[in-house]
C-alpha positions in Angstrom: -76.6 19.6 -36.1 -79.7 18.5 -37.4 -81.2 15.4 -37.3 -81.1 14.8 -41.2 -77.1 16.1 -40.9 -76.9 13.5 -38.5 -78.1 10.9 -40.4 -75.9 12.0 -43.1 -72.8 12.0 -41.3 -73.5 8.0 -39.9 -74.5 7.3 -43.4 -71.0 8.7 -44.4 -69.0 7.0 -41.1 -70.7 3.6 -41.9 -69.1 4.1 -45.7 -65.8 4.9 -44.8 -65.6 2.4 -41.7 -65.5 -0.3 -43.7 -62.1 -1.9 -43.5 -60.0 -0.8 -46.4 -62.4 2.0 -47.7 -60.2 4.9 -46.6 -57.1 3.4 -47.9 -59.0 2.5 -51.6 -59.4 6.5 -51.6 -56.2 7.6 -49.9 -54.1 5.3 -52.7 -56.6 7.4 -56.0 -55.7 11.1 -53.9 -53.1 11.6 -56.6 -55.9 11.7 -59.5 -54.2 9.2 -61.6 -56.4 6.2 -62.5 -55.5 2.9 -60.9 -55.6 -0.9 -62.5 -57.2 -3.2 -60.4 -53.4 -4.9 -59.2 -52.2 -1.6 -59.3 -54.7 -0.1 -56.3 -54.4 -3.6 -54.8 -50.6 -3.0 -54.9 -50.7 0.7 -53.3 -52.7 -0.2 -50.7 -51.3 -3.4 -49.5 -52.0 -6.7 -47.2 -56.0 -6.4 -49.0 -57.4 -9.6 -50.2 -58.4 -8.9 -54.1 -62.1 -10.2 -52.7 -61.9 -7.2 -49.7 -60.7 -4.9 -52.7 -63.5 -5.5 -55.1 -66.3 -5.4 -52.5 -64.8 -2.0 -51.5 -64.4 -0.9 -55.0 -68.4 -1.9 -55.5 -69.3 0.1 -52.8 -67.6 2.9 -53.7 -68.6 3.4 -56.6 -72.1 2.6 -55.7 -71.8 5.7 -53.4 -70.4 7.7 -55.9 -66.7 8.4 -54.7 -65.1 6.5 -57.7 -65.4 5.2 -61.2 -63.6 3.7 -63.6 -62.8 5.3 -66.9 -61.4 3.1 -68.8 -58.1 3.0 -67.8 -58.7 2.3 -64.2 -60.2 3.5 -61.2 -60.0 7.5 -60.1 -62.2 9.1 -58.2 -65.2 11.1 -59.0 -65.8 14.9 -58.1 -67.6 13.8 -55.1 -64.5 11.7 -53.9 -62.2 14.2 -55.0 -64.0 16.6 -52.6 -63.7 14.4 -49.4 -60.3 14.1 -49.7 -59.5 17.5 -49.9 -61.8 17.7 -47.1 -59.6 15.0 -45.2 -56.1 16.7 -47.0 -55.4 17.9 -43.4 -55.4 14.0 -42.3 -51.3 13.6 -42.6 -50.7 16.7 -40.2 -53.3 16.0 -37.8 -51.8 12.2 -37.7 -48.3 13.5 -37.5 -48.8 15.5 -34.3 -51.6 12.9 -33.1 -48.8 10.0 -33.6 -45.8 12.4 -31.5 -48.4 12.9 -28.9 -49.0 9.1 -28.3 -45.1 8.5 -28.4 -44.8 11.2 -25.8 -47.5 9.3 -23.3 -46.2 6.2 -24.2 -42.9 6.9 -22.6 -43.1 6.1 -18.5 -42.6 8.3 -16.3 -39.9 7.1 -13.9 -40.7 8.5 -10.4 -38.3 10.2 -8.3 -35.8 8.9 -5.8 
């Protein structure tokens, strides 16, 4: 990877690290525009404060907009979570895996 690819990608991790700013996306991932109280309500446990500040810089960056009858995401956000569709399977078999090392192992007699 090259060094501007880098700097991309950190640029892009430092976005979507924030807290909340994967879960403003995940709730828009159905394409339907969202009110304000209504993407507040879908993600849950977010301070409307947390929720606008994420909203500001997301849209800033260009991952959602509102049209009117609330938020959706753009093109650009569209495309990251298609890119990110493979999230729920991934966490699926991540999540079994941790339940599975989680368990001790009793030793034998």
């Amino acid at each position: 990877m090259s060094a501007k690819e880098s700097a991309a990608v950190a640029q892009l991790l430092e976005l979507l690290e924030a807290r909340y700013a994967l879960r403003v996306l995940w709730a828009l991932k159905n394409g339907h525009p969202q009110t304000f109280r209504l993407l507040q309500d879908s993600i849950g446990h977010i301070t409307p404060n947390t929720l606008n500040t994420r909203i500001k810089e997301l849209r800033t960056a260009g991952l959602l907009h509102h049209d009117g009858n609330g938020y959706i995401l753009t093109t650009t956000g569209a495309d990251l979570l298609k890119r990110l569709n493979e999230l729920p399977a991934f966490a699926s078999k991540w999540s079994a895996g941790q339940a599975k090392t989680a368990t001790p192992i009793q030793p034998a007699k």
